[in-house]
C-alpha positions, 0 to 999 in steps of 0.5 A: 609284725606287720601282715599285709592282706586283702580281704575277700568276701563270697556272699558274705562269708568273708575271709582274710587272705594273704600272699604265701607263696615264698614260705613253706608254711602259714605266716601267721600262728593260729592264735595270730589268725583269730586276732586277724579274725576278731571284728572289733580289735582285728580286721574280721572275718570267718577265717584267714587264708594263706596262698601257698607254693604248689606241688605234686600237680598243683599250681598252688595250695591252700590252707586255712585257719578259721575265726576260732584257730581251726584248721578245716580241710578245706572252704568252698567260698573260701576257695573262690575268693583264693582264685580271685586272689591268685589271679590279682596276685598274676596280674591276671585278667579277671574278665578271661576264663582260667582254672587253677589246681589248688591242693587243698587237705580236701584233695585237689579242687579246681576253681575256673574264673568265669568271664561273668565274673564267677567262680565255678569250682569242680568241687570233687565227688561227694563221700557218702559213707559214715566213715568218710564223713565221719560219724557214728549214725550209721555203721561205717560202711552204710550212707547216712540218710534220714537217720535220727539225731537227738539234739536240743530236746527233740529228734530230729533226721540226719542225711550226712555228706562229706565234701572233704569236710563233715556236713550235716544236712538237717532238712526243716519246714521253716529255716527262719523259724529256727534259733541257730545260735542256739540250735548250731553249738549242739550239732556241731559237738555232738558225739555222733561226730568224731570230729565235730561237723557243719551243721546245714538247715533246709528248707525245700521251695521247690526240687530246684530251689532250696532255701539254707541257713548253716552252723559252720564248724569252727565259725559258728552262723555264717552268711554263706557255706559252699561246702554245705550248699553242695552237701545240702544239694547231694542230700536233697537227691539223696532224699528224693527232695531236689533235682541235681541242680539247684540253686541255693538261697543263703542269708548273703545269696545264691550259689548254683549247684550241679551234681553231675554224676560223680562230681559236683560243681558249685558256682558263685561270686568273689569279690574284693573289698579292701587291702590293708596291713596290721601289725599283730603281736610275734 
């Protein structure tokens, strides 16, 4: 089976995304996709993602496997990269503002391609209940600030924020400091969350300035989260350590991220790297 494919890098988070308008369903199975995923006997990336027909007020929908055959509701730079990939897919002009409707098992989201080349993303409104992340830390209809968790020997406090997917935002002297790969595994199973969860750690600069290294669940470290840079932000309001906007500093870069009322918006690059085609086995 031949898959053709270009790949996509968001600050480095970088994905594999493929051309799936003419099928119901992903092309690929989820154990097609990790060896898709794999960096030395695949293409490699933090996940595979597949630009499907729309429908129920949609132009387009989006799913996604992840490198280790999961399958999230939704990803932040993952969805930047899909607009760009959309409108190469068009024939459409990338230096020309345009906002696609992308359903999403996170909800409708609303990427707009910015003239600069950036993507900005309507990312929807924060869920801030525990029963919305989901997670046992707080009773199911209380918000989840500053709550201990016992993880790795020490405790450690928790502000929890879904952006249709589960974030947990630990906020820490030192981001460089920290052993991730070691740290990030005993978040991401913790049995305070049902469903597993992102893991974001950060350091404050300043309250409009934030410095983060993630844990994503399913993916392990990654260069970038844009999900979880806009977790990190509500959570640091909700902690009274940021302002509404703020800009985000990851390993791969910088995303702008503004909580304007009810809903939070999430600005940054995607860029092409390469096409190709692969041949996995049926």
């Amino acid at each position: 089976m031949e898959v053709v494919f270009t790949k996509y890098q968001g600050l480095g988070n970088d994905f594999i995304l493929i051309d799936n308008r003419h099928a119901p369903q992903p092309l690929l199975t989820s154990q097609q996709a990790i060896a898709l995923c794999d960096r030395h006997f695949g293409v490699g990336g933090d996940g595979v993602i597949f630009a499907l027909a729309g429908g129920n007020g949609s132009d387009y929908t989006m799913r996604i496997f992840n490198s280790d055959g999961s399958e999230p509701e939704m990803c932040g730079n993952g969805i930047r990269c899909l607009a760009k990939f959309l409108a190469t897919l068009e024939n459409r002009s990338l230096e020309t503002s345009h906002t696609y409707r992308i359903h999403t098992g996170a909800g409708l989201i609303q990427p707009e391609l910015l003239p600069d080349g950036q993507v900005r993303v309507d990312m929807g409104p924060p869920r801030l209940l525990a029963e919305e992340i989901p997670t046992t830390l707080a009773p199911a209809q209380e918000k989840v600030i500053n709550r201990a968790i016992a993880a790795v020997g020490q405790n450690w406090a928790a502000t929890c924020v879904s952006m249709g997917n589960p974030h947990c935002v630990v906020f820490v002297a030192d981001v460089d400091a920290l052993d991730l790969a070691q740290i990030g595994p005993h978040f991401e199973h913790h049995q305070a969350f049902p469903q597993r969860t992102n893991t974001e750690f950060i350091q404050v600069i300043s309250p409009n300035y934030i410095k983060m290294r993630v844990w994503e669940r399913g993916a392990g470290i990654t260069l970038a989260c844009g999900t979880g840079a806009c977790a990190a932000v509500v959570a640091g309001v909700l902690t009274n350590q940021t302002d509404r906007t703020c800009t985000v500093e990851l390993p791969g870069g910088c995303l702008e991220i503004t909580w304007a009322e009810d809903r939070v918006y999430m600005t940054g690059p995607a860029v092409a790297v390469f096409h190709g085609a692969m041949h996995l086995a049926l």
